[in-house]
C-alpha positions as CSV (number, residue, x, y, z in Angstrom):
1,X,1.0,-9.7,31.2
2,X,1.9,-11.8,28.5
3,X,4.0,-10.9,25.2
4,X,1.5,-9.5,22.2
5,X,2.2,-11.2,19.1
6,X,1.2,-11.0,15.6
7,X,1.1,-13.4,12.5
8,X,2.1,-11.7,9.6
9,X,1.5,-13.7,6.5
10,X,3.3,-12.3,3.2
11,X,1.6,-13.4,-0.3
12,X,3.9,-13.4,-3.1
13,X,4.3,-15.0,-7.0
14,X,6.7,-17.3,-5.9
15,X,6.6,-18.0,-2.2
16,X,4.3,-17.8,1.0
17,X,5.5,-16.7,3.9
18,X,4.5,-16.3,7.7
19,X,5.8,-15.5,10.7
20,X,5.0,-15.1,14.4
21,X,6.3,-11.2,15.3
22,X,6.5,-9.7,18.6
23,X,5.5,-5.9,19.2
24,X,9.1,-5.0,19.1
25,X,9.5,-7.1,15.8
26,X,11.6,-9.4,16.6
27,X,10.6,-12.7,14.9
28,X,9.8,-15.7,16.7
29,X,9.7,-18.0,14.1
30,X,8.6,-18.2,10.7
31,X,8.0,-20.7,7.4
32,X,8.1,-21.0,3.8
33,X,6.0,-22.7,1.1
34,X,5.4,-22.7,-2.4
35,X,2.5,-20.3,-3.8
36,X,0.9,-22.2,-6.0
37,X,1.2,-22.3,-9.5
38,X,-2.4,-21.4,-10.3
39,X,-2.9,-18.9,-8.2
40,X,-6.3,-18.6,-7.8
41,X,-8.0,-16.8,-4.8
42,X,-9.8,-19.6,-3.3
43,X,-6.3,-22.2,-3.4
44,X,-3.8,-19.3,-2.4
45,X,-6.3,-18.8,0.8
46,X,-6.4,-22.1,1.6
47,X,-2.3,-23.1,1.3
48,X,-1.6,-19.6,3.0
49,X,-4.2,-21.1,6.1
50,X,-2.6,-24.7,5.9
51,X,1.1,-22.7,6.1
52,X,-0.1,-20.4,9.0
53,X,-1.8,-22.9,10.8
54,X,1.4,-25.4,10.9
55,X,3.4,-22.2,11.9
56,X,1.1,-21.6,15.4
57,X,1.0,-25.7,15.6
58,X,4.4,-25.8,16.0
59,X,4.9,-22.7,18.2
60,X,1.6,-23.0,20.0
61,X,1.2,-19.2,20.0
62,X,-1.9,-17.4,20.3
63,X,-1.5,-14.2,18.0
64,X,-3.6,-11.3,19.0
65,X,-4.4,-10.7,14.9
66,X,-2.9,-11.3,11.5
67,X,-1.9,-8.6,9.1
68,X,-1.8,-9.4,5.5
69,X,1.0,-8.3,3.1
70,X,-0.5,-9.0,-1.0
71,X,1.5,-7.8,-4.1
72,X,-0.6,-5.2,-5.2
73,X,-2.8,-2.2,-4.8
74,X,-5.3,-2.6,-2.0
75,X,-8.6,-0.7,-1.8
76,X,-9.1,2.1,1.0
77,X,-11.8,-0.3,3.2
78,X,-8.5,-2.4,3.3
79,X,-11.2,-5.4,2.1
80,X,-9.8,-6.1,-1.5
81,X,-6.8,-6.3,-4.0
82,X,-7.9,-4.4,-6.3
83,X,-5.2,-6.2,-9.1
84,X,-2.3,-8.0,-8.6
85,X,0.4,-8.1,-11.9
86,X,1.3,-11.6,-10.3
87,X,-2.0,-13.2,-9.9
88,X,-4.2,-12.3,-12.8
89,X,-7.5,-13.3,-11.4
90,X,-7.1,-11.7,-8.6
91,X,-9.3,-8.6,-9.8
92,X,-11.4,-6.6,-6.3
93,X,-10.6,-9.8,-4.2
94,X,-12.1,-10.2,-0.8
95,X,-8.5,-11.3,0.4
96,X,-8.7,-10.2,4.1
97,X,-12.3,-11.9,5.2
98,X,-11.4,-14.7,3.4
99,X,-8.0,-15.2,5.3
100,X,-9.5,-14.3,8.7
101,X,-12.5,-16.4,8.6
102,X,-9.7,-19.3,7.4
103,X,-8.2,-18.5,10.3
104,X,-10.3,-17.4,12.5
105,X,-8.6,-14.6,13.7
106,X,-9.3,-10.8,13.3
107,X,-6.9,-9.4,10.0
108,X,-5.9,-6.6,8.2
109,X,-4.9,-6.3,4.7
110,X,-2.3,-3.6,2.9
111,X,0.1,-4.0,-0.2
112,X,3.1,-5.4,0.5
113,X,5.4,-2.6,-0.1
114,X,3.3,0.0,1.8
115,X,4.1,-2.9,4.8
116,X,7.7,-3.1,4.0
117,X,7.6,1.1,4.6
118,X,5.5,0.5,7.8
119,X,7.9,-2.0,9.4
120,X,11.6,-0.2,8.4
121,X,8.9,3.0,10.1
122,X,8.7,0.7,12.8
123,X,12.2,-1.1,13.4
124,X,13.8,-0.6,10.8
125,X,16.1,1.8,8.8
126,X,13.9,4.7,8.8
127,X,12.8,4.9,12.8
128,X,12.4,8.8,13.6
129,X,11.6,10.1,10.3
130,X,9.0,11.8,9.1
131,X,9.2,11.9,5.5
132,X,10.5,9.0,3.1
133,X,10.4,7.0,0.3
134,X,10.6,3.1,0.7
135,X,11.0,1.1,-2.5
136,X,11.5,-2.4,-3.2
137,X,13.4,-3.7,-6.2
138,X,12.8,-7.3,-7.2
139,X,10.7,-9.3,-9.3
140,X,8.8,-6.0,-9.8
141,X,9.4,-2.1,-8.4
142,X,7.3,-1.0,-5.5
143,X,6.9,2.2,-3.4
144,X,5.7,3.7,0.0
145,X,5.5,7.1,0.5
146,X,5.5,8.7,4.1
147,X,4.0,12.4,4.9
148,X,4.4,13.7,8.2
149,X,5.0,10.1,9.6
150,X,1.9,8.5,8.1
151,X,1.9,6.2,5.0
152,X,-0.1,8.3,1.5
153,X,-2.5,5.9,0.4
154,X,-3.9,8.0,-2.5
155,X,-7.2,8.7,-3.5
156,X,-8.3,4.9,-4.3
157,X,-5.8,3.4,-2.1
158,X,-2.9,3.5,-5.5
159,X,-0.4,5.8,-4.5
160,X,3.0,5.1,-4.8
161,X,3.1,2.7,-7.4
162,X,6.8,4.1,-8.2
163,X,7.9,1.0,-10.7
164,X,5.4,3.4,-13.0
165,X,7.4,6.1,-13.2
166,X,8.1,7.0,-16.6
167,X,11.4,7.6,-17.2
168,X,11.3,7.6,-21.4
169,X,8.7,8.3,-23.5
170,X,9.7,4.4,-25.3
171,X,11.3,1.7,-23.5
172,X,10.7,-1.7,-22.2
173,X,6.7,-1.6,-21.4
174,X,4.8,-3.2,-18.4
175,X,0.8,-3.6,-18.4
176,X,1.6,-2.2,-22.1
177,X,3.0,1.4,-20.5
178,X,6.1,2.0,-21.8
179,X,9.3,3.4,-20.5
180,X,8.7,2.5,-16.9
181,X,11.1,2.2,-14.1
182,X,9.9,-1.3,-13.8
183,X,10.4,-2.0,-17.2
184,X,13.8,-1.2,-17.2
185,X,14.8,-3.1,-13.5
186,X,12.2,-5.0,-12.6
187,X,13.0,-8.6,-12.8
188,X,12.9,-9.0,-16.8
189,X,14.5,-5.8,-17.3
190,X,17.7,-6.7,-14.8
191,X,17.8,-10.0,-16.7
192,X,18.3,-8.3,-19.9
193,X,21.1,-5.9,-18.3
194,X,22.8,-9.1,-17.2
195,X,22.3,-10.7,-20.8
196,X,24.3,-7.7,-22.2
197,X,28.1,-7.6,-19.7
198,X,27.7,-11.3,-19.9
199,X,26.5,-12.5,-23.1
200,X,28.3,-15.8,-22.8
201,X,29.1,-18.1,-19.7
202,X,27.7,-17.8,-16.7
203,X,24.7,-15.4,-16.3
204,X,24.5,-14.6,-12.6
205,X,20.7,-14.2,-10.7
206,X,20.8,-10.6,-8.5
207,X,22.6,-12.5,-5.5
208,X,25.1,-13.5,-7.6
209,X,25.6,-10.3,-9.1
210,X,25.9,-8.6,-5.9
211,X,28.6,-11.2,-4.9
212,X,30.5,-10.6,-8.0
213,X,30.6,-6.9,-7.9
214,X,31.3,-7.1,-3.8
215,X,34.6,-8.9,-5.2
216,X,35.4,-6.4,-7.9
217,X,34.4,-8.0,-11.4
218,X,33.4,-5.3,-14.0
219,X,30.6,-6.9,-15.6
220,X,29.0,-7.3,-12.4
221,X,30.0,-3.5,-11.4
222,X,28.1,-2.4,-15.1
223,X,25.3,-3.8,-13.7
224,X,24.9,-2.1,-11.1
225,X,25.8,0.8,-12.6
226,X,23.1,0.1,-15.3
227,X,20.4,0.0,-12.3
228,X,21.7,3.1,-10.1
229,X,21.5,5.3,-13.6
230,X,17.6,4.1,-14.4
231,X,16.8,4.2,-10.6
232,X,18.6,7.7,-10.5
233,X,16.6,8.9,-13.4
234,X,12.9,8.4,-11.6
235,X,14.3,8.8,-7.9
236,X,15.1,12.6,-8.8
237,X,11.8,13.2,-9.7
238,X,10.5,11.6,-6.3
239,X,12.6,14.2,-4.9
240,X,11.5,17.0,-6.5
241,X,7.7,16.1,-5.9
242,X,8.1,15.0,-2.3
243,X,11.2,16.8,-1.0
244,X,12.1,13.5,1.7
245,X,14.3,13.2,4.2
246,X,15.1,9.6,2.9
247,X,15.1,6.6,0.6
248,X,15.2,4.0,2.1
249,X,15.7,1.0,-0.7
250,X,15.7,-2.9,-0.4
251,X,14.4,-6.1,-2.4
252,X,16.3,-8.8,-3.4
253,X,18.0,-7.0,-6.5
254,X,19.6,-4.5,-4.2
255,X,20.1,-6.3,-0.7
256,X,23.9,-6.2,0.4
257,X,24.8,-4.7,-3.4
258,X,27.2,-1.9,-1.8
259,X,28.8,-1.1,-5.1
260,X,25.6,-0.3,-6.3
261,X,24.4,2.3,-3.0
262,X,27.7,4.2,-3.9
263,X,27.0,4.4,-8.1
264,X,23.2,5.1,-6.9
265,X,24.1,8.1,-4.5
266,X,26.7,9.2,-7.0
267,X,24.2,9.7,-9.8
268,X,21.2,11.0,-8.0
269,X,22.8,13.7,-6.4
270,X,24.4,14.4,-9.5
271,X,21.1,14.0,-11.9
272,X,18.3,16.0,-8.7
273,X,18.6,19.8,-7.3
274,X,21.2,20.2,-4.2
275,X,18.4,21.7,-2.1
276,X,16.8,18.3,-2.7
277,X,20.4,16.6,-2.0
278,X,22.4,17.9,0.3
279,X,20.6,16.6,3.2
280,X,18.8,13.6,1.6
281,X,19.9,9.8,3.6
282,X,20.3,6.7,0.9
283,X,19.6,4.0,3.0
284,X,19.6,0.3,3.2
285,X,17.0,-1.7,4.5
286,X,17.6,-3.4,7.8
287,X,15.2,-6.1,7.7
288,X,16.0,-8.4,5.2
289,X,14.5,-11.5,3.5
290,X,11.4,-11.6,6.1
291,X,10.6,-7.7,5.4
292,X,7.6,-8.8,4.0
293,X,6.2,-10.7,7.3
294,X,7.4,-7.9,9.3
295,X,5.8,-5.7,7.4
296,X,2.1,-8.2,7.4
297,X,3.1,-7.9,11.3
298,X,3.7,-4.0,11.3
299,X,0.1,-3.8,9.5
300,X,-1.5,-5.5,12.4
301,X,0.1,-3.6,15.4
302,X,-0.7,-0.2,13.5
303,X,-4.2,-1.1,13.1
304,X,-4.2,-1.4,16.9
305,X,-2.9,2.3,17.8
């Protein structure tokens, strides 16, 4: 019998990812391109085809489906995006027939940070358990939330949209609500965190940050510290909604930023309840960089249980 295999494609601002993924997740290979700078529906569809269809021309794979990973909410028929803060036109799109008539292969669709969750469910860092919180920290903030094992969708398909979690009734505003979480360490907000330890010289991106504080530099460290207090601030309130076992957290902001996971576990447990503590995991995520095609691939084989 042979190996099942998925393509999980992963639609972001700034790149487009996909990936051959085998049931047990391990990649088989993937590629990169360029979203485009428009970003309309009908060209993103048709350079995420040309990328896919280069990917299974060079393996010569025959993927059983395709799950789709988008940036933003999707609607409960898993047909549209209902918006995405990256691609402004992008307002109910038909994204999943679109893609699978392109390719001509059956797909599903889901937001790309309720996939993340899925795959660290899967394979990842949060194998077993039966109640978490997954969050991504990056260009924007994103959520999963997990109930009894199954991913919360919501009423409309926009639960866990976490990087809305007011934490002030002012503060830095996205989609014109202020005092988000996003607001504060999204992309912009984690810029302007940087802009104040280092207000002259070099002004590191989050990798470099992360490399800096890994080596002891205070500025860097301040950073971090900056984050873990504003993530601390909304996480406690997760926790005393949702009582979880676990957070598991990743994104490129946080990925291999130790310094940070210890200021972050300091603060929560200092700022939540210790019934909603003393027992909670802080965990990092295991999959890395490709998360996002993982969790596209995760969609799929989920779809198929």
């Amino acid at each position: 019998m042979s190996e099942k295999l998925a393509l999980g494609v992963d639609i972001g601002g700034t790149n487009i990812k996909a990936a051959l993924v085998r049931e047990d997740g391990e990649l088989v290979d993937h590629i990169v391109t360029s979203t485009p700078p428009h970003r309309d529906p009908p060209e993103v569809v048709a350079v995420t085809a040309n990328t896919a269809r280069a990917l299974l021309a060079r393996t010569r794979a025959e993927p059983s489906g395709m799950g789709i990973a988008a940036a933003g909410p999707v609607d409960l028929t898993g047909e549209h995006v209902i918006c995405a803060p990256a691609f402004p036109t992008w307002d109910n799109t038909p994204l999943r027939a679109a893609l699978s008539e392109a390719m001509g292969l059956p797909a599903v669709l889901g937001n790309d940070v309720d996939a993340f969750g899925l795959a660290e469910h899967r394979w990842g860092a949060a194998v077993g358990l039966q109640h978490f919180i997954a969050v991504a920290v990056g260009t924007g903030v994103g959520g999963a939330i997990f109930i009894d094992g199954k991913l919360y969708r919501g009423a409309q398909g926009g639960a866990s949209e976490l990087g809305f979690t007011v934490i002030s009734p002012n503060g830095p505003a996205v989609f014109e609500r202020p005092g988000v979480l996003e607001g504060y360490i999204g992309r912009r907000g984690f810029d302007e965190i940087v802009l104040k330890h280092f207000p002259t010289g070099e002004v590191p991106n989050p990798r470099r940050v992360t490399e800096l504080a890994a080596q002891g530099d205070a500025r860097a460290r301040q950073v971090h510290s900056d984050v873990a207090v504003y993530l601390a601030e909304a996480a406690a309130s997760w926790l005393h909604i949702l009582n979880p076992e676990a957070i598991v957290l990743g994104g490129g902001t946080l990925e291999g930023a130790n310094f940070f996971f210890e200021e972050f576990e300091r603060r929560l447990r200092a700022r939540a309840l210790p019934l909603h503590t003393q027992n909670l995991k802080i965990l990092p995520s295991r999959l890395g960089y490709l998360s996002g095609v993982q969790g596209a691939a995760a969609l799929w084989f989920s779809s198929q249980t």
